[in-house]
C-alpha positions as CSV (number, residue, x, y, z in Angstrom):
1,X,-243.4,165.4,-40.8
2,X,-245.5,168.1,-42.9
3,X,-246.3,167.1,-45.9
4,X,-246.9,170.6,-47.6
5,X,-250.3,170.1,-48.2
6,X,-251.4,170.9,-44.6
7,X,-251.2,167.5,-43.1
8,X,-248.8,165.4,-40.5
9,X,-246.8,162.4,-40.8
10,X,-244.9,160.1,-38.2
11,X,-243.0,158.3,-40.7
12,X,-241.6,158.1,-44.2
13,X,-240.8,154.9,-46.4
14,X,-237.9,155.3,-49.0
15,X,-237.0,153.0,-51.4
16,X,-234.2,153.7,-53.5
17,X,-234.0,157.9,-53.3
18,X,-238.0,157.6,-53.6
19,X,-240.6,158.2,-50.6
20,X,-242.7,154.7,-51.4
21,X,-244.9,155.7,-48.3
22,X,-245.9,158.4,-45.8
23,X,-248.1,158.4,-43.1
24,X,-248.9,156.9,-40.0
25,X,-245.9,155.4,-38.2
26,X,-247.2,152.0,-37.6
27,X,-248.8,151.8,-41.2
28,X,-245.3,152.7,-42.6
29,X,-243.6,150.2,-40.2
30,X,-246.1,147.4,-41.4
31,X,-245.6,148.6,-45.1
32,X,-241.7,148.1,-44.8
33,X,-240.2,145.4,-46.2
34,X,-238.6,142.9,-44.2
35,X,-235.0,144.2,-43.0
36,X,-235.3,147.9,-43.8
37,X,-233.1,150.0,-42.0
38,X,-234.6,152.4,-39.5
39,X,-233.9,155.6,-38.9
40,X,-234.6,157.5,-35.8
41,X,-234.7,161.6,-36.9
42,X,-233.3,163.9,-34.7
43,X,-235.3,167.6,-34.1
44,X,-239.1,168.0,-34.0
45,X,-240.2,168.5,-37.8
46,X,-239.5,167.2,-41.2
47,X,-240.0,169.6,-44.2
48,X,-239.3,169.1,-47.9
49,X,-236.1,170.2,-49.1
50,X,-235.7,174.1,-49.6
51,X,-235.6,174.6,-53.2
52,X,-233.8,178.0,-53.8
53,X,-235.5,179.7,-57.2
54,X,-233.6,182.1,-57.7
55,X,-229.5,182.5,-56.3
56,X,-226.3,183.0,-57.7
57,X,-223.9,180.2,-56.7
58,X,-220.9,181.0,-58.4
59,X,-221.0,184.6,-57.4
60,X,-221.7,182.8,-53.8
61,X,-218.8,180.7,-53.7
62,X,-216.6,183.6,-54.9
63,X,-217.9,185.6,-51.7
64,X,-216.6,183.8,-49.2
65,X,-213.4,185.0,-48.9
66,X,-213.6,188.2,-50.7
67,X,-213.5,191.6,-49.2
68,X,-217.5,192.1,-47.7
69,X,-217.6,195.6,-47.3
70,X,-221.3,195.3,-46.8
71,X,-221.6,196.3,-42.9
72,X,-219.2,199.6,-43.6
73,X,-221.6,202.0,-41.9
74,X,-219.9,204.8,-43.6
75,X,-217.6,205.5,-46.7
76,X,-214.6,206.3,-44.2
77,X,-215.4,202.8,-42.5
78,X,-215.6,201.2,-45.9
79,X,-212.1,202.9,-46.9
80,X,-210.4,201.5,-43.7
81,X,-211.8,197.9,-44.8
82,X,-210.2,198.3,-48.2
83,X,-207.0,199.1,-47.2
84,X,-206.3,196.5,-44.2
85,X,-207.4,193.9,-46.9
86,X,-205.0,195.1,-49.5
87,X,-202.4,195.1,-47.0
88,X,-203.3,191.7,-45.9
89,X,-203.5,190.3,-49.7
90,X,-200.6,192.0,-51.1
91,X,-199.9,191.5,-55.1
92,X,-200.7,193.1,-58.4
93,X,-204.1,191.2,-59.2
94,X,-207.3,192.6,-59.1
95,X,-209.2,193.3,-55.8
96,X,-212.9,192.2,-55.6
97,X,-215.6,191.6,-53.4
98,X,-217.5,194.8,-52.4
99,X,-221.0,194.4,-52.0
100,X,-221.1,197.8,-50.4
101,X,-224.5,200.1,-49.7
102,X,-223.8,203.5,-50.3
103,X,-227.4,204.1,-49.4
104,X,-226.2,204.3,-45.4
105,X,-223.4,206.8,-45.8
106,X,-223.6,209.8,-45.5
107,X,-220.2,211.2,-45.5
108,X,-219.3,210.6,-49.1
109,X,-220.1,208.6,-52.1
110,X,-218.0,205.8,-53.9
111,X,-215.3,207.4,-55.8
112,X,-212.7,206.2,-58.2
113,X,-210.4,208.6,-56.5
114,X,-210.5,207.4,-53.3
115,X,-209.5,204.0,-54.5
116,X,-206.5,205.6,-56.2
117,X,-204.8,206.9,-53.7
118,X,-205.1,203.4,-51.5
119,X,-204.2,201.2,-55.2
120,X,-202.9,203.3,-57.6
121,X,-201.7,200.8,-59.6
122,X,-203.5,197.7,-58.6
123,X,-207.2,197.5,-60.2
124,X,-209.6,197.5,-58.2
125,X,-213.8,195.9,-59.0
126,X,-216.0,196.0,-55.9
127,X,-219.9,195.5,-56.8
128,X,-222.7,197.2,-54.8
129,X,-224.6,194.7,-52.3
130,X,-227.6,194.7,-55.4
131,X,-224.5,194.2,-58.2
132,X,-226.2,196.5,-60.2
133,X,-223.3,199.4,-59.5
134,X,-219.8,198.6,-59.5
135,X,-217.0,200.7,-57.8
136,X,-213.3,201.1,-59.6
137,X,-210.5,202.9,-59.5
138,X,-208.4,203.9,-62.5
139,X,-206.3,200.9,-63.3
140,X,-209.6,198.9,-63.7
141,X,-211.5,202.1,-65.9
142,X,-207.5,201.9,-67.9
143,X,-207.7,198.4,-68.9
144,X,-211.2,198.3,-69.4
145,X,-211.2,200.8,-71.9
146,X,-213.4,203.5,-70.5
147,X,-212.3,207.1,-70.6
148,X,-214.3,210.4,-70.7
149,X,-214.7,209.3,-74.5
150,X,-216.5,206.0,-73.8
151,X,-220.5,206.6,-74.5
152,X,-222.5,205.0,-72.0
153,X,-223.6,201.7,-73.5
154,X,-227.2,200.4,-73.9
155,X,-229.0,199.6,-70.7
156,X,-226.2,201.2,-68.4
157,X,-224.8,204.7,-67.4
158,X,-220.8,205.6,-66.4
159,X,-221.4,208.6,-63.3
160,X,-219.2,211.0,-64.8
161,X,-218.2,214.6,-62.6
162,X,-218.5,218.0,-64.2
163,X,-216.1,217.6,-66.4
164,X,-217.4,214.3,-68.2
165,X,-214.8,212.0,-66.8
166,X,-215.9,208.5,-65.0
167,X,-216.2,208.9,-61.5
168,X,-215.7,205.6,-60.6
169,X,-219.1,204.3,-61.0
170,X,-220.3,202.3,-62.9
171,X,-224.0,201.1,-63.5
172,X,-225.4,198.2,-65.0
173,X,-224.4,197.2,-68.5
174,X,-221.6,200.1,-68.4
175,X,-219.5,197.8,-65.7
176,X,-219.8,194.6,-67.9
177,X,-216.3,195.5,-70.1
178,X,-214.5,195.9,-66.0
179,X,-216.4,192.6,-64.9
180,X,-215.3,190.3,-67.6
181,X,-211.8,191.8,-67.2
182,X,-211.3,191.1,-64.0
183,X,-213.0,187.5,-63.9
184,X,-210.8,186.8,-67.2
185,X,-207.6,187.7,-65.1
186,X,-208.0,186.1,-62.0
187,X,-208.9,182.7,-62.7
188,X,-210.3,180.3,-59.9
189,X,-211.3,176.6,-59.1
190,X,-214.8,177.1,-59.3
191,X,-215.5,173.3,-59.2
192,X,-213.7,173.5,-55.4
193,X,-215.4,176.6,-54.8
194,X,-218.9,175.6,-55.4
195,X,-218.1,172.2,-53.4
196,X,-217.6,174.6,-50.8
197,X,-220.8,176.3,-51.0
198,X,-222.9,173.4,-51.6
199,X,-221.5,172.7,-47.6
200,X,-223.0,175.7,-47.0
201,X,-225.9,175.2,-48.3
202,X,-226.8,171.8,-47.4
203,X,-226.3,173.4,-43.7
204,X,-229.4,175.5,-44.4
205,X,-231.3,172.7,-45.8
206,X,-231.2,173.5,-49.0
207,X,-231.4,170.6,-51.5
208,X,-232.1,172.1,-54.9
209,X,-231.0,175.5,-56.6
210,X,-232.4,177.4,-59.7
211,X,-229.0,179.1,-60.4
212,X,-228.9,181.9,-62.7
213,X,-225.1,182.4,-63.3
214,X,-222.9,181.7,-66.3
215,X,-221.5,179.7,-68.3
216,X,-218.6,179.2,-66.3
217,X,-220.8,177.8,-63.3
218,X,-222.6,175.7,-65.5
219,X,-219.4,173.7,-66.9
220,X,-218.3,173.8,-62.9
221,X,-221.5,171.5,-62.5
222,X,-221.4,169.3,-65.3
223,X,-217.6,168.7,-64.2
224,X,-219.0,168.0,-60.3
225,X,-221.9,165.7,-61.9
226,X,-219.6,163.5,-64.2
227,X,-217.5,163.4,-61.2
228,X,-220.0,161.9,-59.1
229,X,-219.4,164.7,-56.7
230,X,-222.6,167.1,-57.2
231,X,-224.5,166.9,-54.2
232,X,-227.7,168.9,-54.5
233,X,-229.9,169.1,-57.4
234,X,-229.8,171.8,-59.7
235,X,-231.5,174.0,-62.4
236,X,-229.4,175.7,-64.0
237,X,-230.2,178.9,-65.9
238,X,-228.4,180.1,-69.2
239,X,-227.2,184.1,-69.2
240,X,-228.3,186.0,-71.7
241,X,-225.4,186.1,-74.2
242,X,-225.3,182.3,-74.2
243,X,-228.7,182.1,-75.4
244,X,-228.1,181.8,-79.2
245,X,-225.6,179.4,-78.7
246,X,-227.9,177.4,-76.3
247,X,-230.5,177.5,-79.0
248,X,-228.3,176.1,-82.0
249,X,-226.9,173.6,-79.4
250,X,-230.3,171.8,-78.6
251,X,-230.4,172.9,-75.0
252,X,-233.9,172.9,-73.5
253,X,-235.4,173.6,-70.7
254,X,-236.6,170.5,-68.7
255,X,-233.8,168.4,-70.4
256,X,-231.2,166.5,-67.8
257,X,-232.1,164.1,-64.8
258,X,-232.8,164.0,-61.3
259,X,-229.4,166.1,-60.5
260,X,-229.0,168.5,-63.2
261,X,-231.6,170.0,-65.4
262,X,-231.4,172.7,-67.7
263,X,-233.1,176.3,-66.7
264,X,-234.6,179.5,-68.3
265,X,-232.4,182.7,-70.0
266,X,-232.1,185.1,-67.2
267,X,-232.8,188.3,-69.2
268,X,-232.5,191.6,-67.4
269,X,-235.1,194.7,-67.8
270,X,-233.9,196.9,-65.3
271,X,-231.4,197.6,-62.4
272,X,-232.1,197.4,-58.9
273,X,-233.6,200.5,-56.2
274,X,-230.4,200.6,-53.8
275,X,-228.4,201.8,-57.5
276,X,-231.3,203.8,-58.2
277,X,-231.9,201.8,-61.4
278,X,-234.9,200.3,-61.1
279,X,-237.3,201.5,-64.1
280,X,-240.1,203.0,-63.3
281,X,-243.4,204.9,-64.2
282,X,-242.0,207.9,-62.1
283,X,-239.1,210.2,-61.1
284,X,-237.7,208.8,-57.6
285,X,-238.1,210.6,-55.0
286,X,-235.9,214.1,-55.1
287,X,-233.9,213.1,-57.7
288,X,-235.5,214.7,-60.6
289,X,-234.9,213.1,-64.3
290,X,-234.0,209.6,-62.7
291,X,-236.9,207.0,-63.4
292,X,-234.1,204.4,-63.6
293,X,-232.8,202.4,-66.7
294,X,-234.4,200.6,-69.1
295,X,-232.0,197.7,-69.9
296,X,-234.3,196.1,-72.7
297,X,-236.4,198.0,-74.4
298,X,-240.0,196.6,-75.6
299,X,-239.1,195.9,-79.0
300,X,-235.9,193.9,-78.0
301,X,-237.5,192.0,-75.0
302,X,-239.9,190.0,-77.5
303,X,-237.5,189.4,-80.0
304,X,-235.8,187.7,-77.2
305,X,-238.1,186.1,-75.3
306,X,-239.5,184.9,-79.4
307,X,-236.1,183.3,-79.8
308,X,-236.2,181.9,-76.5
309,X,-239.5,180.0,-76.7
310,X,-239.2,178.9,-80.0
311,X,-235.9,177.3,-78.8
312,X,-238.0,175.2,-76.6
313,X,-236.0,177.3,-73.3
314,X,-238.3,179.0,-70.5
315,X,-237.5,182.7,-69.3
316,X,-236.8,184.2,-66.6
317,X,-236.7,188.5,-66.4
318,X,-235.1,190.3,-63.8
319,X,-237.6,193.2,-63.1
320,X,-237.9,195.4,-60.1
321,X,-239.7,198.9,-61.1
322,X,-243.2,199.1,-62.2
323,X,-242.8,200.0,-65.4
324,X,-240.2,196.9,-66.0
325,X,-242.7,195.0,-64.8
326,X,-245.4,196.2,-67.1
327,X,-242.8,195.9,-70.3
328,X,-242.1,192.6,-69.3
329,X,-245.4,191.2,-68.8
330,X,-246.5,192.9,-72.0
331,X,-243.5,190.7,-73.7
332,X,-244.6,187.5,-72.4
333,X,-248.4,188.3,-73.2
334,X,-247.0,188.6,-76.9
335,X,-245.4,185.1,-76.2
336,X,-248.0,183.5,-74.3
337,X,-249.8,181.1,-77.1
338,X,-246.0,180.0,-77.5
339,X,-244.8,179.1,-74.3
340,X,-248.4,177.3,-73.5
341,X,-247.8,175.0,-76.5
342,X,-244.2,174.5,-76.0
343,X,-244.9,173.7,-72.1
344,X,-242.7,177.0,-70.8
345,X,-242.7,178.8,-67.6
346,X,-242.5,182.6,-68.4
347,X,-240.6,184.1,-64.9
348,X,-240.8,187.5,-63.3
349,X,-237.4,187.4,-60.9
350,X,-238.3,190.3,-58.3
351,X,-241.5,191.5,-59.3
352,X,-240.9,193.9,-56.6
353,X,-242.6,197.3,-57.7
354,X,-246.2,196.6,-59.5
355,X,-248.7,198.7,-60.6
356,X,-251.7,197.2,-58.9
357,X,-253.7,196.4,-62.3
358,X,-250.9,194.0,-62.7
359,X,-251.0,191.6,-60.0
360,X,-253.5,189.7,-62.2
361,X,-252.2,189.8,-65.1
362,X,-249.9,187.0,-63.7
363,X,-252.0,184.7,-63.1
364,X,-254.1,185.4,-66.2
365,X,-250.7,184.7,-68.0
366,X,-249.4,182.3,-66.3
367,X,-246.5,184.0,-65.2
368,X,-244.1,182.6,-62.1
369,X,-243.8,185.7,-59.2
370,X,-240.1,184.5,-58.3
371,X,-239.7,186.5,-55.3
372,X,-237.1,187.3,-52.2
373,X,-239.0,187.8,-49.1
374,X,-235.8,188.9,-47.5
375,X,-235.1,192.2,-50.0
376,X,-238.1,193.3,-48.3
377,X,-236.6,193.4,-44.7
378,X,-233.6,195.1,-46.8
379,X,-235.3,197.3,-49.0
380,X,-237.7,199.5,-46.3
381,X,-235.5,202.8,-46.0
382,X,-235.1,202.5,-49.5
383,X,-239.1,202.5,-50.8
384,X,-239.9,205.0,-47.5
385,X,-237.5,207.5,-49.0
386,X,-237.9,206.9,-52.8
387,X,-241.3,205.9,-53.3
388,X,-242.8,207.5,-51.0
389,X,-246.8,207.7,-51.3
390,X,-246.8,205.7,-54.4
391,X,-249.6,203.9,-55.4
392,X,-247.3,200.2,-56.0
393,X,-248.0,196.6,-55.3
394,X,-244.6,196.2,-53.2
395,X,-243.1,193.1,-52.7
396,X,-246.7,191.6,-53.1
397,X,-246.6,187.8,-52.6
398,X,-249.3,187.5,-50.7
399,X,-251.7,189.5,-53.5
400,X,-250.1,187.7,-56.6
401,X,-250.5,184.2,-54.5
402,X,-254.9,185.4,-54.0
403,X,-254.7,186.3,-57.7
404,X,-253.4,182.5,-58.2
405,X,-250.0,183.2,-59.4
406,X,-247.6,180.5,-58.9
407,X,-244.8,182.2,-56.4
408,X,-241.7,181.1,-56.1
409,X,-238.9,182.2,-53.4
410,X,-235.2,182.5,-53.4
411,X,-232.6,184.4,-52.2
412,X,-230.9,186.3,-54.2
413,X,-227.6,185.1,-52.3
414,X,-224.7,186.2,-51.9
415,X,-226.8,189.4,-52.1
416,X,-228.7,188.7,-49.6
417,X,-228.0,185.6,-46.9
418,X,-228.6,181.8,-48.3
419,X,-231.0,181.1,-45.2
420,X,-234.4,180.3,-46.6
421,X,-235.5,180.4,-43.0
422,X,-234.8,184.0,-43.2
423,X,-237.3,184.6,-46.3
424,X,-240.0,182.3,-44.6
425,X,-239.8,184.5,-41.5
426,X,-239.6,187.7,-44.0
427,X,-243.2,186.6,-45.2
428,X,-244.3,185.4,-42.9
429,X,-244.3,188.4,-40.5
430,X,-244.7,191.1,-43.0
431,X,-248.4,192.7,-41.9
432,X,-248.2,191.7,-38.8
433,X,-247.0,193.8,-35.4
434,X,-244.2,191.8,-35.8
435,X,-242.7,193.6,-39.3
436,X,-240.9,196.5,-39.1
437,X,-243.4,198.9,-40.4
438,X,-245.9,197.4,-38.0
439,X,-249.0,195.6,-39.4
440,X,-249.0,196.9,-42.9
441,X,-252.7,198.2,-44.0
442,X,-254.2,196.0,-46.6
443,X,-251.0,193.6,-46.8
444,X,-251.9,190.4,-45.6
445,X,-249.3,187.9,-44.2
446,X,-248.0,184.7,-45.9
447,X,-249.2,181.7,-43.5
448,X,-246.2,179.6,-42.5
449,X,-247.6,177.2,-44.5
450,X,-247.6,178.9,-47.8
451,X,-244.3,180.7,-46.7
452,X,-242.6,177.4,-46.4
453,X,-244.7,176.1,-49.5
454,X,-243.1,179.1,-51.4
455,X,-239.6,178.2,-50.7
456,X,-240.2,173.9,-51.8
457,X,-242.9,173.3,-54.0
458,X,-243.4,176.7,-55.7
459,X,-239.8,176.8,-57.0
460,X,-240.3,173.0,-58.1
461,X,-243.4,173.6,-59.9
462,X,-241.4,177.0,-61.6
463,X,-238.7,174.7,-62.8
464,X,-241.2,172.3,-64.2
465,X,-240.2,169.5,-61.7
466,X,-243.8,169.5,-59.2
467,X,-243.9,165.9,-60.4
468,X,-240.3,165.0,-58.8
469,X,-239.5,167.2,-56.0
470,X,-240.8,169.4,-53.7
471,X,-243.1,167.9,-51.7
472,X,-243.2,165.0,-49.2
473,X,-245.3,162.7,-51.1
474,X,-245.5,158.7,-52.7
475,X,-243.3,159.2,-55.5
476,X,-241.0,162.1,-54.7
477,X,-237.5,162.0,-54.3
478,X,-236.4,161.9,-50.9
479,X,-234.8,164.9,-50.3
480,X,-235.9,166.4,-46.8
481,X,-234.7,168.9,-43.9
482,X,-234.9,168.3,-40.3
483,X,-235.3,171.3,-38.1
484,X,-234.9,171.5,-34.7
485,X,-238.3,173.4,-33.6
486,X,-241.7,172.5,-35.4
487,X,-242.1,176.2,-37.8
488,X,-245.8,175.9,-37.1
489,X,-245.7,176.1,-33.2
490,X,-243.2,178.9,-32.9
491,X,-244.0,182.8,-34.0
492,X,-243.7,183.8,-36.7
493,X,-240.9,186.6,-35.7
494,X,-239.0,183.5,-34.7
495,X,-238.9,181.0,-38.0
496,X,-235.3,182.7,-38.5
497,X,-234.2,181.3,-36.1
498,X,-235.0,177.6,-36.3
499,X,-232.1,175.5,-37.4
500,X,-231.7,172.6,-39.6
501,X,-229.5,169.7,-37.9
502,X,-230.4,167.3,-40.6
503,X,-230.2,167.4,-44.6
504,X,-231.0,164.3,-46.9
505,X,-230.9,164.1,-50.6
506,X,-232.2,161.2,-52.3
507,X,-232.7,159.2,-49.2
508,X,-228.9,159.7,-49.0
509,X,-228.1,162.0,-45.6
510,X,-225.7,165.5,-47.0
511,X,-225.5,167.5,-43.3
512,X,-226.1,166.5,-40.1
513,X,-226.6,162.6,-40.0
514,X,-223.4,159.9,-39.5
């Protein structure tokens, strides 16, 4: 058993969801009270329970039998996909799914046309693999409302062709009217759809989210708690246009029990690189004019995060250029004196682009770094083509953790696989001659240790919950993963693929043990 803070256990004592005792095996024999069941764990290491800080579950669940058009190597490939799916899912209702990356083709671009003549009369919403673009055809621009005479809204743009109609894409806040359309007309069981995720999950060890989707998810896991059925823990975020009402309503972050707790706002700054909508502090790379969009200006950011805070709930900003960053950060620093009295954990979800300057200001600030080590592996041809020869602090865990940042991993999922096993090996090798770039000058690797630390105690201490979870200490819950290979005798290059066989949740077993 590793116990997170660089030591070994043989043996655990739990006592009613609790670990009473860890340490030696005969000590924790002795220590055991007289007919205590014993329990014989299968595999070669017990971890604490992945904690995922930051994933979409919701979105998830909906994935799983939605059209995935993310492996289409081409615009052609993705176009055959489409159709075989409409054909196999006949009916009027909307089509979604998507998660396609136009950044690999190169014989075309998303177009609304193209949609049309495959569903002309069917609407059709397919997201980009970031969901910061989203790709319709003309029914879904029709009952949306959006014609060559719709403006593009704050913090989004509607691609338009030479003659200033749509072209079918549609970037950040500009897909939201087509988004909420389509969710509002094709309603769903998310209860039994999250119950089917959680599966999922489990499998992968994971035995606490930070979930950062709606509303809709949240009443999905209040019904599954009063139910008795919820079966990992979760902190649940509120979206941004719930805030006000989450503020008049009393909700705080912190508030619940050991299975639900309530999260940070997820605001959002910026877009993503793969839609070219990160903001930055510079033109990307041959595409002159675009430094990305600036969801939330300045101005608006602390007059959020101000209502926020003073609602007693935490924050958590989606930021992924530079200059997001910076804005950001410059919001919080306003807040600061606030969120320090109020006992709030300001979040940076990403911090993928930084200036360099800026990786200390998190610590100084007390900011959380809640990262996804696995956008890295995704995101190379993007920053080797667009940001080429800039002077950034990329995807810097490894800096913001020396500057004595708090950092927290997640997944992203569905945008990028659930697997935390995937983002420990993606920090893990990164500046090594195992990464894909080779070892990285000046980048220093996450140890396994503080790569596996990243992905259970930092997300614990993020969500304000050190003292309960995510560790494998006297007085934690007893939520654990057994894996079937010790992570710290394997390379690194190979932590992705360990597997967990066993996942317990309050001394209760959820995968993998009769």
């Amino acid at each position: 058993m590793l116990d997170g803070r660089g030591g070994k256990a043989g043996a655990m004592l739990v006592v009613d969801g609790v670990i009473s005792a860890i340490g030696a095996a005969d000590v924790i024999t002795d220590a055991a009270p007289t007919g205590a069941a014993v329990v014989d764990l299968p595999g070669e290491a017990v971890i604490a329970g992945f904690h995922d800080a930051h994933i979409h579950t919701a979105s998830l669940a909906r994935s799983l039998d939605a059209l995935d058009l993310r492996d289409a190597p081409t615009l052609a490939a993705a176009l055959t996909q489409i159709e075989q799916h409409l054909a196999q899912h006949p009916g009027d209702g909307w089509l979604t799914g998507g998660r396609w990356d136009a950044n690999r083709w190169s014989d075309g671009v998303p177009t609304r046309a193209a949609l049309d003549r495959l569903a002309p009369h069917r609407p059709v919403s397919l997201p980009s693999v970031d969901g910061h673009s989203v790709w319709v055809n003309g029914e879904a621009l029709r009952r949306a409302g959006i014609d060559a005479s719709t403006p593009d809204p704050v913090g989004g743009r509607i691609e338009r062709d030479v003659d200033g109609e749509p072209t079918g894409l549609l970037r950040e806040t500009a897909a939201d009217a087509v988004i909420e359309r389509a969710e509002r007309e094709t309603p769903v069981d998310l209860v039994a759809l999250l119950e089917r995720a959680h599966g999922r999950l489990l499998s992968e060890g994971i035995t606490h989210v930070t979930d950062l989707d709606g509303e809709d998810a949240r009443a999905a896991y209040l019904r599954l708690k009063a139910d008795g059925r919820l079966r990992l823990r979760v902190h649940k975020g509120t979206p941004a246009d719930a805030l006000e009402a989450a503020v008049a309503e009393g909700r705080r972050t912190g508030a619940g029990d050991d299975w639900f707790t309530n999260g940070p706002v997820k605001l959002f700054s910026d877009g993503a690189l793969g839609s070219h909508t990160a903001h930055m502090g510079f033109d990307f790379a041959g595409e002159p004019g675009n430094h990305g969009v600036e969801v939330l200006d300045l101005d608006e950011l602390v007059r959020l995060v101000d209502l926020a805070v003073g609602g007693g709930i935490a924050v958590a900003t989606h930021a992924i250029g530079d200059r997001a960053n910076r804005t950001v950060l410059d919001a919080y620093e306003h807040a600061h004196d606030a969120a320090v009295r109020a006992g709030l954990r300001l979040r940076m979800e990403h911090a993928q682009h930084l200036e360099p300057a800026d990786v200390a200001r998190f610590a100084r600030l007390g900011v959380i770094a809640s990262q996804q080590p696995t956008h890295w592996a995704s995101d190379i041809p993007l920053v080797e083509s667009m940001l080429h020869g800039r002077d950034l602090a990329s995807y810097a865990w490894a800096a913001l953790r020396d500057a004595g940042a708090v950092v927290a991993f997640g997944s992203d999922a569905p945008v990028e696989p659930s697997a935390p096993l995937l983002g420990v090996r993606a920090a893990a090798v990164r500046g090594t001659d195992a990464s894909p770039l080779g070892a990285e000058r000046g980048i220093r690797p996450l140890s396994v240790e503080e790569a596996l630390s990243a992905y259970t105690a930092g997300p614990a201490d993020a969500a304000g919950l050190g003292h309960r979870v995510g560790r494998l200490a006297s007085g934690q819950l007893a939520d654990f993963v057994v894996l079937d290979r010790d992570p710290l005798s394997v390379e690194p290059s190979e932590l992705g693929e360990l597997a967990p066989v066993a996942t317990v949740v309050g001394g209760t077993p959820a995968f993998g043990l009769d």
